[in-house]
C-alpha positions as a LaTeX table, in Angstrom:
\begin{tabular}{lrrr}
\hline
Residue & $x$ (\AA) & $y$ (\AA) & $z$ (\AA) \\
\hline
Unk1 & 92.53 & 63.93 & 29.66 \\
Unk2 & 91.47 & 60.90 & 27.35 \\
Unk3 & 88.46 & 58.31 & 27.99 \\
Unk4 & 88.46 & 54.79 & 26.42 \\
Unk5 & 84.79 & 53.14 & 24.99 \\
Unk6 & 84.72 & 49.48 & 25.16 \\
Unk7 & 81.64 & 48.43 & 22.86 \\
Unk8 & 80.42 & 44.91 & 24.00 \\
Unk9 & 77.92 & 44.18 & 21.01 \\
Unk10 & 75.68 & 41.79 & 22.39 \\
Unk11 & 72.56 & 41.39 & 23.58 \\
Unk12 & 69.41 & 38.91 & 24.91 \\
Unk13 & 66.92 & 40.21 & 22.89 \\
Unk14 & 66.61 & 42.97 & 20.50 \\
Unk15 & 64.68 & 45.94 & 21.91 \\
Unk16 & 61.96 & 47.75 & 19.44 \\
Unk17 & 63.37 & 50.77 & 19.56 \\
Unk18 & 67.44 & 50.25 & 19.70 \\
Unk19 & 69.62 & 50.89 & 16.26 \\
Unk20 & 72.56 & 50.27 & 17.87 \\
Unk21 & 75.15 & 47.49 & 16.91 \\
Unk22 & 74.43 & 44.28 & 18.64 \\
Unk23 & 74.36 & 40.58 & 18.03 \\
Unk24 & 71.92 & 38.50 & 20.00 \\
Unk25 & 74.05 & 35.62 & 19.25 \\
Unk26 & 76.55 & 35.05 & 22.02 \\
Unk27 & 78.90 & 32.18 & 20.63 \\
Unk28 & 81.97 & 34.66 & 20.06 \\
Unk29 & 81.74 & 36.21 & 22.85 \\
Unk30 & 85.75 & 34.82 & 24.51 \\
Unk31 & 87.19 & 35.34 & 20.58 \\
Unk32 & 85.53 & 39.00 & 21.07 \\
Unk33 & 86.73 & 39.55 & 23.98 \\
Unk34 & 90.47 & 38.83 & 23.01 \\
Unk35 & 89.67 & 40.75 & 19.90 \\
Unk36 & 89.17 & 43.61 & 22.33 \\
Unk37 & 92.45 & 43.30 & 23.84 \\
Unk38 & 93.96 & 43.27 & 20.79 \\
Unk39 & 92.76 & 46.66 & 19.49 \\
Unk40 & 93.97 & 47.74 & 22.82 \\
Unk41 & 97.17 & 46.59 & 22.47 \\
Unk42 & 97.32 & 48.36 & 19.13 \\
Unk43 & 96.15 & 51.33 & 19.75 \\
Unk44 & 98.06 & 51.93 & 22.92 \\
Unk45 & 99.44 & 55.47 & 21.24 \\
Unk46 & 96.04 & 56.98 & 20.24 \\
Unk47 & 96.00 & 58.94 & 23.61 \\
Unk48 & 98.43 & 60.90 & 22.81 \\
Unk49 & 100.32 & 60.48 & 26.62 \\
Unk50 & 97.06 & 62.05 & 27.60 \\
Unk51 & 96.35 & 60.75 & 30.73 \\
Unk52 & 92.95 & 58.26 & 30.86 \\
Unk53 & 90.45 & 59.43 & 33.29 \\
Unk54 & 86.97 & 57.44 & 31.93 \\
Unk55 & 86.49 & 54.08 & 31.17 \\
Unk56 & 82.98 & 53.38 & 29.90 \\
Unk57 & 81.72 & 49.36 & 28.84 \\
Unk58 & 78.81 & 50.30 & 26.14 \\
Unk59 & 76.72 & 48.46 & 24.02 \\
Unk60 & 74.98 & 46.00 & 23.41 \\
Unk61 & 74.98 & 44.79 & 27.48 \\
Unk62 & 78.13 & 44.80 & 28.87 \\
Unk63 & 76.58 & 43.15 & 31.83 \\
Unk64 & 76.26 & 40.14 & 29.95 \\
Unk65 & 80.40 & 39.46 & 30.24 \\
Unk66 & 81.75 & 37.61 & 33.53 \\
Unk67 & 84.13 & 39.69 & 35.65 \\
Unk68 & 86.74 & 37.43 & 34.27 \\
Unk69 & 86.18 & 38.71 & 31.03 \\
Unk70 & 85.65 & 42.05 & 32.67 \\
Unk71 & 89.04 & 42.08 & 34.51 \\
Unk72 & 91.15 & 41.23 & 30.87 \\
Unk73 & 89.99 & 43.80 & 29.42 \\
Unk74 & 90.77 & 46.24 & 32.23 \\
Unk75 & 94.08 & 44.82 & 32.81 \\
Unk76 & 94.78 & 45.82 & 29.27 \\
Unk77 & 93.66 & 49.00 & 29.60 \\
Unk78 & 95.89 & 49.49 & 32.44 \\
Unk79 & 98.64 & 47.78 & 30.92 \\
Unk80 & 98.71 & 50.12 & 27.74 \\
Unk81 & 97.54 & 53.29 & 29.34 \\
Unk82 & 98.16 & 55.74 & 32.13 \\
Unk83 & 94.96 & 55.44 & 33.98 \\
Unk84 & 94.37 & 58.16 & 37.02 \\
Unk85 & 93.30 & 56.79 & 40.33 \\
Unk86 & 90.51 & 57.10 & 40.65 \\
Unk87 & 88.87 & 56.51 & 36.87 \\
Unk88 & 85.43 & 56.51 & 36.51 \\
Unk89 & 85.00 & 53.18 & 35.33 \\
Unk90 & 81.14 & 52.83 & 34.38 \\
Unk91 & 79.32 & 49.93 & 33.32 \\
Unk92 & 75.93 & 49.59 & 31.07 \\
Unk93 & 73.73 & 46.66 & 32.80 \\
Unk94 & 70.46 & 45.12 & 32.10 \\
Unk95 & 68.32 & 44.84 & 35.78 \\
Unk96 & 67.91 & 41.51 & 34.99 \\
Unk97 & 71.66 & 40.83 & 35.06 \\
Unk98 & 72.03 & 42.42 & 38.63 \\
Unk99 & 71.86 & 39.52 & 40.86 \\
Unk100 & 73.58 & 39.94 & 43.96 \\
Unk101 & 76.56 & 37.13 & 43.26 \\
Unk102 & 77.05 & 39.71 & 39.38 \\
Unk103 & 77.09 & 43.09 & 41.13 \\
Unk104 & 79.73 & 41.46 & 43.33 \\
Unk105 & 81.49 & 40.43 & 40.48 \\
Unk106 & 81.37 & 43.75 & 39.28 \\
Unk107 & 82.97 & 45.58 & 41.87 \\
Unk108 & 85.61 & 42.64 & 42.18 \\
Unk109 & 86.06 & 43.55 & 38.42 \\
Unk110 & 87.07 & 47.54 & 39.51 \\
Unk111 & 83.48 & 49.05 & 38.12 \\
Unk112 & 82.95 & 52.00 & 39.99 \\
Unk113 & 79.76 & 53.13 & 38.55 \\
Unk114 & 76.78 & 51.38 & 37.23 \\
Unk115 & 74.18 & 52.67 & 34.44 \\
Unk116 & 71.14 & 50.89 & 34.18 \\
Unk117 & 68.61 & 50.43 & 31.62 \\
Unk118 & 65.52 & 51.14 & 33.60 \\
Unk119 & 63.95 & 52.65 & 30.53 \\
Unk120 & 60.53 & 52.08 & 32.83 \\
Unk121 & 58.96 & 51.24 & 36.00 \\
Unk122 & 55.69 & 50.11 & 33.85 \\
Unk123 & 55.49 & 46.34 & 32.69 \\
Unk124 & 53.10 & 47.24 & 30.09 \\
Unk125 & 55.95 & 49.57 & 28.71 \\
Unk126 & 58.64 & 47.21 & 28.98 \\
Unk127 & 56.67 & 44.77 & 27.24 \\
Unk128 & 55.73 & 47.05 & 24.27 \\
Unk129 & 59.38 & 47.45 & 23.93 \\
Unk130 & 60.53 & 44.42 & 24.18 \\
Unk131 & 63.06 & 44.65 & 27.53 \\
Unk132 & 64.11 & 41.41 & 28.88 \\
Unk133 & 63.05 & 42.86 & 32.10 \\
Unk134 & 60.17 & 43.37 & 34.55 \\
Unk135 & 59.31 & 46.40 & 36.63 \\
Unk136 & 60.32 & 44.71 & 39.68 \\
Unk137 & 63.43 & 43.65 & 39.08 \\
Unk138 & 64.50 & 47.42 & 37.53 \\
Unk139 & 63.68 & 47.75 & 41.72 \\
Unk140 & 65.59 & 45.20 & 43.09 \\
Unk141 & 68.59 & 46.14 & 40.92 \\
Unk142 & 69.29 & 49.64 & 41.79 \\
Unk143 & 68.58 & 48.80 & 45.84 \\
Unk144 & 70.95 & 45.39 & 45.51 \\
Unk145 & 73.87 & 47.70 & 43.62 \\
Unk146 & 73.12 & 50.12 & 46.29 \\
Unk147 & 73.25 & 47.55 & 49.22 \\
Unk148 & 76.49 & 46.67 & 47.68 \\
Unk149 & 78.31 & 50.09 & 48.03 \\
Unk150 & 77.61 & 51.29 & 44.29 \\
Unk151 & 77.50 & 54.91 & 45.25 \\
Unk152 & 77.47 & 56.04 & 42.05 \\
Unk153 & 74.44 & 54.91 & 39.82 \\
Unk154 & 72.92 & 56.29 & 36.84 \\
Unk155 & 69.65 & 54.81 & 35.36 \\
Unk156 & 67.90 & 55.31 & 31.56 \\
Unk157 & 64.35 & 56.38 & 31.60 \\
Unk158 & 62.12 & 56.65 & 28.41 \\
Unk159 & 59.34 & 59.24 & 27.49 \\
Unk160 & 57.03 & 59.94 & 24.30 \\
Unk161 & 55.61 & 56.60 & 24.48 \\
Unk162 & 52.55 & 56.47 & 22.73 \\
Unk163 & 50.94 & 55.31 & 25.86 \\
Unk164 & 51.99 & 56.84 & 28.42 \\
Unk165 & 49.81 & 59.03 & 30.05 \\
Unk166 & 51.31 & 62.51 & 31.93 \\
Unk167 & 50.22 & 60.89 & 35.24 \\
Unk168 & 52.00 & 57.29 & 34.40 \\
Unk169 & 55.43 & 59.59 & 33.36 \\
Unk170 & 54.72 & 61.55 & 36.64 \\
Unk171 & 55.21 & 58.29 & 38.64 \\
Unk172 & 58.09 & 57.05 & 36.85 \\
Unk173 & 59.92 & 60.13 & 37.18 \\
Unk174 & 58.34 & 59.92 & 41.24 \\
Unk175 & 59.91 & 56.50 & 41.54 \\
Unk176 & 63.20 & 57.43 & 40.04 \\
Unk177 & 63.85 & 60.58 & 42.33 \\
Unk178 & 63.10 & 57.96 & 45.43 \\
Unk179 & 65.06 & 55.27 & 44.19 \\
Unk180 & 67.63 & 58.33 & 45.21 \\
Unk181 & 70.45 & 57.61 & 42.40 \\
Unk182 & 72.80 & 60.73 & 41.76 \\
Unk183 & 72.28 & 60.43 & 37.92 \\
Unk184 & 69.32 & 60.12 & 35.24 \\
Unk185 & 69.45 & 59.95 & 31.61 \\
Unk186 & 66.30 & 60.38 & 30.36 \\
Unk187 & 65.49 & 60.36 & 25.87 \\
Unk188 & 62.33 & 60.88 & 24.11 \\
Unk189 & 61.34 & 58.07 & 21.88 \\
Unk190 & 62.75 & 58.29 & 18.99 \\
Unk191 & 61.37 & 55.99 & 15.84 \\
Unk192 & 64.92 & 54.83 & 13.95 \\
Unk193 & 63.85 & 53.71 & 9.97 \\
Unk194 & 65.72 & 49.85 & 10.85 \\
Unk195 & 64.25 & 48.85 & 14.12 \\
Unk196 & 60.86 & 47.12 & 14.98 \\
Unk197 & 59.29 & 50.59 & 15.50 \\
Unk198 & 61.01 & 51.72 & 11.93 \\
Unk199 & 59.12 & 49.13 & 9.98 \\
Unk200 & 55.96 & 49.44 & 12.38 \\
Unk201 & 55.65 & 53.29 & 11.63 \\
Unk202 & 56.46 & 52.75 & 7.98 \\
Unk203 & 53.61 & 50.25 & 7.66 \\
Unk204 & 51.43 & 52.36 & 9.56 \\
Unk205 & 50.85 & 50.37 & 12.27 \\
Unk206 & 52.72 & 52.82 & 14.98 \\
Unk207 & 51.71 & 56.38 & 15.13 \\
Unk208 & 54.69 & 58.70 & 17.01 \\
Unk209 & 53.16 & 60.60 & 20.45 \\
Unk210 & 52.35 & 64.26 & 19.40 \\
Unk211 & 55.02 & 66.69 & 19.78 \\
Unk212 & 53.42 & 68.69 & 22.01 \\
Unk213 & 52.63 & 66.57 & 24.41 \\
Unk214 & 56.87 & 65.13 & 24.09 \\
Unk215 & 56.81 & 68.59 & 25.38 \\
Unk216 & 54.54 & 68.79 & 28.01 \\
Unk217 & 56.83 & 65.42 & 29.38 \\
Unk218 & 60.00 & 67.01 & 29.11 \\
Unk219 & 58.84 & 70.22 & 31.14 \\
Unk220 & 57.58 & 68.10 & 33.59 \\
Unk221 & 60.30 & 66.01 & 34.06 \\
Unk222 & 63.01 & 69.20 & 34.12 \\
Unk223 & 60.88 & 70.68 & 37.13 \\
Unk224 & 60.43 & 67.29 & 39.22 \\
Unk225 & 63.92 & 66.58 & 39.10 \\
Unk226 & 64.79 & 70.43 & 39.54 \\
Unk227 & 62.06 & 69.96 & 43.05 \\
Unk228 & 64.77 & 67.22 & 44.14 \\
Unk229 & 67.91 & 68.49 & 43.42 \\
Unk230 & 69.05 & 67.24 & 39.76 \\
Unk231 & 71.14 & 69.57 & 37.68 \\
Unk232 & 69.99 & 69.61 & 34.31 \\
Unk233 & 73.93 & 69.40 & 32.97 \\
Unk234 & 72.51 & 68.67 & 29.60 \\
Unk235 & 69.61 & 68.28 & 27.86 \\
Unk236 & 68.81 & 64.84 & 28.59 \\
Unk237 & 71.26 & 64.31 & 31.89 \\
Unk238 & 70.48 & 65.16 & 35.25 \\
Unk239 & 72.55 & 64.71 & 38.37 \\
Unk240 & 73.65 & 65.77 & 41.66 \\
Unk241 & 76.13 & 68.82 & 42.10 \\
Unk242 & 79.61 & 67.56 & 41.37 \\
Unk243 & 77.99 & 63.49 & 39.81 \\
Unk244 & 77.50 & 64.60 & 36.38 \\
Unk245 & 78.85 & 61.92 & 34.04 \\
Unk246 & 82.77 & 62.60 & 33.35 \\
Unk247 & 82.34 & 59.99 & 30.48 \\
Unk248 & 79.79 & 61.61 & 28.47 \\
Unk249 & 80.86 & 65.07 & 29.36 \\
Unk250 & 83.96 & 64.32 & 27.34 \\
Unk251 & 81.83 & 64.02 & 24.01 \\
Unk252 & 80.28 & 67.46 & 24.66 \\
Unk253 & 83.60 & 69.01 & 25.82 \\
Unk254 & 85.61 & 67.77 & 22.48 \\
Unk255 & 87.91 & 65.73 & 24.41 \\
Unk256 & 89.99 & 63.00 & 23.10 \\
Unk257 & 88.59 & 59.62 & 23.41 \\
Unk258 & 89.41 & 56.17 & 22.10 \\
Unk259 & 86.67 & 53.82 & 21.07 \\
Unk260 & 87.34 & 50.10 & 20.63 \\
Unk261 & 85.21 & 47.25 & 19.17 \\
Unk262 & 83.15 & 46.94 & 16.67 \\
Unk263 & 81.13 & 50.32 & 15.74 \\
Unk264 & 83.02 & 51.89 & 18.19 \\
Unk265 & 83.93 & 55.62 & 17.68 \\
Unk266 & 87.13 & 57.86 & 18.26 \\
Unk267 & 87.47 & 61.29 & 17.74 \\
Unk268 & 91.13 & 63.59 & 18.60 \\
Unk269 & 90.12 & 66.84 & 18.39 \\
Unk270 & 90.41 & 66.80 & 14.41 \\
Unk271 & 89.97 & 63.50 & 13.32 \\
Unk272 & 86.73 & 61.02 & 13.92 \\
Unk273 & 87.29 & 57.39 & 13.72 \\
Unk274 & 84.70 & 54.52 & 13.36 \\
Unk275 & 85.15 & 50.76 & 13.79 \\
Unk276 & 83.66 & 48.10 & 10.86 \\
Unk277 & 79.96 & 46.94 & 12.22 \\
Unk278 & 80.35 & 43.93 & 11.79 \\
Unk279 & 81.44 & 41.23 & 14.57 \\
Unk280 & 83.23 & 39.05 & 12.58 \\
Unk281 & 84.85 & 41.00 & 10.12 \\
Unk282 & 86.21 & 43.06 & 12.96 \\
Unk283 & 87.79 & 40.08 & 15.12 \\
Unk284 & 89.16 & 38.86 & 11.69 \\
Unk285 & 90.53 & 42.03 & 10.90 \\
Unk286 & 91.90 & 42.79 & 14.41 \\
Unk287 & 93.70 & 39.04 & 14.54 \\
Unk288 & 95.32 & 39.55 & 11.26 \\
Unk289 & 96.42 & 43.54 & 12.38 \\
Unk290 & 94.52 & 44.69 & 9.46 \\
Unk291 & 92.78 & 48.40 & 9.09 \\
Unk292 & 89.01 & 47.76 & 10.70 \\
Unk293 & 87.86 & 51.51 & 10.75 \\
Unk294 & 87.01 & 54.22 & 7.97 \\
Unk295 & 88.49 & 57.63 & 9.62 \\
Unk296 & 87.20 & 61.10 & 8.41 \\
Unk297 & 88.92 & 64.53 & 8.77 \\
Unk298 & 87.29 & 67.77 & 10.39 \\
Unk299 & 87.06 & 70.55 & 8.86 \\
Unk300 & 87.38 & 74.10 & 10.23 \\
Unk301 & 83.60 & 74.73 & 9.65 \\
Unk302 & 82.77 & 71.10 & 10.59 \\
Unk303 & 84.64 & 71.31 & 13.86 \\
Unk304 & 83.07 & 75.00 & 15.03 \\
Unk305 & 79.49 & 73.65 & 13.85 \\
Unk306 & 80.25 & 70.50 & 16.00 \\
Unk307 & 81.15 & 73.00 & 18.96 \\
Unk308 & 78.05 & 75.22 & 18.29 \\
Unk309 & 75.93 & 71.69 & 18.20 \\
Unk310 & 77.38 & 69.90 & 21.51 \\
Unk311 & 78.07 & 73.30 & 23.66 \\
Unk312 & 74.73 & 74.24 & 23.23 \\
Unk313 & 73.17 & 70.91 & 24.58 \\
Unk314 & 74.78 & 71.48 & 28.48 \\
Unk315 & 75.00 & 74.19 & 30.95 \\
Unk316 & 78.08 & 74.55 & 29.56 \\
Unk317 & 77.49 & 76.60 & 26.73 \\
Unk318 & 79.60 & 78.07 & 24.15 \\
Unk319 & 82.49 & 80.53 & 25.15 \\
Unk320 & 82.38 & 83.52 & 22.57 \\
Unk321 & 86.41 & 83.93 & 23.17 \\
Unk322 & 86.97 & 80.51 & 22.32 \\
Unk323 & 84.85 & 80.56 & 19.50 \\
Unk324 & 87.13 & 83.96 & 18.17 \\
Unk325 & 90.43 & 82.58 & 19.30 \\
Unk326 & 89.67 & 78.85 & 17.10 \\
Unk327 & 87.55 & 79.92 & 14.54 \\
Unk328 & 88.13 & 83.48 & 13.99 \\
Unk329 & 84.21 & 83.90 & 14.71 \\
Unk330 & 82.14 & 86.59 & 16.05 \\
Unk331 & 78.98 & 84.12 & 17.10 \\
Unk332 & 77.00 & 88.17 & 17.67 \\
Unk333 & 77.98 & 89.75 & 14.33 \\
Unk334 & 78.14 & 86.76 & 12.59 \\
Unk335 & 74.48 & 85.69 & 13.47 \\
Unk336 & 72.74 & 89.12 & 15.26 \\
Unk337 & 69.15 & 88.49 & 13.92 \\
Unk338 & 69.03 & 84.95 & 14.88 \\
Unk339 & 71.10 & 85.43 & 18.63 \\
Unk340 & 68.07 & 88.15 & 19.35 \\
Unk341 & 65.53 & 86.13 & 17.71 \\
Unk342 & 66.09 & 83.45 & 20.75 \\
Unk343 & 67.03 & 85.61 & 23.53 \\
Unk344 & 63.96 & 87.61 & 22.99 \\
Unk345 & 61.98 & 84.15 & 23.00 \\
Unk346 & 63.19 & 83.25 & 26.33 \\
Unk347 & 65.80 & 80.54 & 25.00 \\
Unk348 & 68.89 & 81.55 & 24.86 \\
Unk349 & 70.69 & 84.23 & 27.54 \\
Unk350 & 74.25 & 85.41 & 27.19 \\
Unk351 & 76.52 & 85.95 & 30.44 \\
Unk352 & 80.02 & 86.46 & 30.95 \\
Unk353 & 81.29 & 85.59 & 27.72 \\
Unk354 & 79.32 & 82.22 & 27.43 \\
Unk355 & 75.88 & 81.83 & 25.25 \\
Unk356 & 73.60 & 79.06 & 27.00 \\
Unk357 & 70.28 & 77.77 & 26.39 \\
Unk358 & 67.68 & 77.97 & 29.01 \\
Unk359 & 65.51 & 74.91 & 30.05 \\
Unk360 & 62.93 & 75.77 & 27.48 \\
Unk361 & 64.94 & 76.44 & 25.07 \\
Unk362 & 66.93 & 72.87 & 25.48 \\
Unk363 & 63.59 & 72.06 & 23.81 \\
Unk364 & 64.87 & 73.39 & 20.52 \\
Unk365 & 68.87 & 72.74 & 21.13 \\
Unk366 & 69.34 & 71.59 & 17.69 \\
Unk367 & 66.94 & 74.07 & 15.58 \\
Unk368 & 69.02 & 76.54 & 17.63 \\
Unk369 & 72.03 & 75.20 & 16.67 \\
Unk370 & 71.51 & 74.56 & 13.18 \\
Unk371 & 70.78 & 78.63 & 12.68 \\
Unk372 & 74.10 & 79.35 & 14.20 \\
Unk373 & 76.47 & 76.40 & 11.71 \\
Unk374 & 78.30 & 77.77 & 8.84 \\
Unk375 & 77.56 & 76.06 & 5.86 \\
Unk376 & 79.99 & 75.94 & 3.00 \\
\hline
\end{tabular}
């Protein structure tokens, strides 16, 4: 199965905290648009006659395109691929887009499944990171997609704000879990060198919440949503049985997805793609049918360190045969010391063939990981 990533690179406002590519200037947003159905025209091979079964609009804020502009792009995708019925089809949308007459546009467009930047149910919060939204309307979005027959939601909380209090986290994560979506991302703050907070931090004008008390948020929020039913899937993804994200589950899996606009990523199995960031450079480069990308080839040791790195993050684990039968690796006799190191610590367990983290150890997913790589 292959997914296709539409990145939609613009933006009202430029949040504190975001290092993603995105223009705040909207002018080219038709020229991107065909730009977009370009690439897809082009690269109507790179699945490999692997079916599609995800469709994900990324950015930037998608929800800033009219279902017109929506709708050609999907016909495209339908056009050059073989899409199964039904795709999960998701869309990442600012609350503040959501009116009532958009989310209908929306579903007239063939979204099936909305993720919204909630980030916060705290104005003061929203404010210190510069969202283009209030509390309220994060509210009034979810209930209005809801209303609509959006059955399948996912919304993006934030913790490690400096300040935010255990109690104020409590009551987002409270109002989240009775907002009663099936899905919740939820990231730790993290301070990027080229954003707002970057050049805050460097200056010493932002100090970074303490690690321990990251912690003490995290633990909380894996038990509240545990108390209501979420699967922790992966470390930062929770959802009901059966709603996890088939998207983003393709990343940690290794599947084969295609990623098209500007900074957009692709990866087959052995080779990882990445568009030019740069808006105009890319639609230049895509009108004339010119190479917009710079493409890197895996490695053996970089693709079984890139297993090790994403299996470890869900419930998913890594499967010891699979891990013999790809890489010719013994995970136990390669790395005995460390493996009962973090079993005896409480943070790893082994069963059936399959080494997983527990919830705790999620906390250290990547220290974990980075004792088990192979380093040339």
């Amino acid at each position: 199965m292959a997914g296709i990533y539409i990145h939609i690179p613009f933006c009202k406002q430029a949040c504190h905290y975001c290092d993603f590519h995105f223009s705040t200037t909207l002018h080219a947003r038709s020229e991107l648009v065909d730009a977009l159905v370009i690439e897809l025209d082009q690269r109507k091979h790179d699945a490999h006659d692997e079916p599609v079964r995800t469709i994900y609009f990324g950015g930037g804020t998608p929800s800033l395109l009219s279902g017109d502009e929506l709708k050609k792009i999907m016909d495209r995708v339908f056009d050059t691929q073989v899409v199964i019925s039904p795709a999960e089809i998701t869309l990442e949308a600012n609350p503040d887009d959501l009116s009532k007459n958009k989310i209908k546009e929306l579903r007239e467009a063939g979204i099936n499944r909305l993720s919204i930047g909630i980030q916060s149910f705290r104005d003061e919060d929203l404010k210190w990171m510069n969202r283009a939204h209030l509390a309220h309307q994060a509210d009034y979005a979810v209930k209005a997609a809801q209303d609509a027959g959006f059955e399948n939601i996912t919304i993006d909380l934030i913790y490690s704000i400096p300040s935010l209090s255990m109690n104020d986290w409590r009551d987002n994560l409270k109002k989240a879990i009775e907002l009663n979506v099936p899905h919740i991302s939820a990231y730790s703050l993290t301070i990027e060198p080229k954003t707002v907070f970057g050049h805050r931090k460097a200056k010493g004008l932002l100090t970074p919440t303490d690690e321990s008390i990251s912690q003490d948020q995290f633990l909380a929020m894996v038990d509240l949503f545990a108390e209501a039913g979420l699967l922790q899937y992966e470390v930062s993804n929770f959802s009901k049985p059966g709603l996890e994200s088939r998207h983003n589950s393709s990343y940690w899996k290794g599947e084969l997805y295609i990623g098209i606009g500007p900074s957009a990523h692709s990866f087959d199995g052995k080779n990882r793609r990445w568009n030019i960031s740069n808006n105009q450079q890319y639609m230049r480069g895509i009108q004339r049918g010119e190479p917009m990308f710079e493409q890197e080839i895996l490695t053996k040791e970089m693709r079984y360190n890139e297993y090790i790195m994403t299996g470890l993050r869900t419930i998913w684990g890594v499967e010891l045969n699979y891990l013999r039968d790809h890489f010719g690796v013994d995970l136990n006799d390669l790395y005995p010391k460390e493996i009962s190191y973090w079993k005896e610590e409480g943070k790893m367990i082994e069963k059936e063939g399959v080494m997983r983290l527990t919830p705790k150890g999620f906390l250290f997913a990547d220290r974990i990981a980075s004792d088990l790589f192979i380093v040339s």
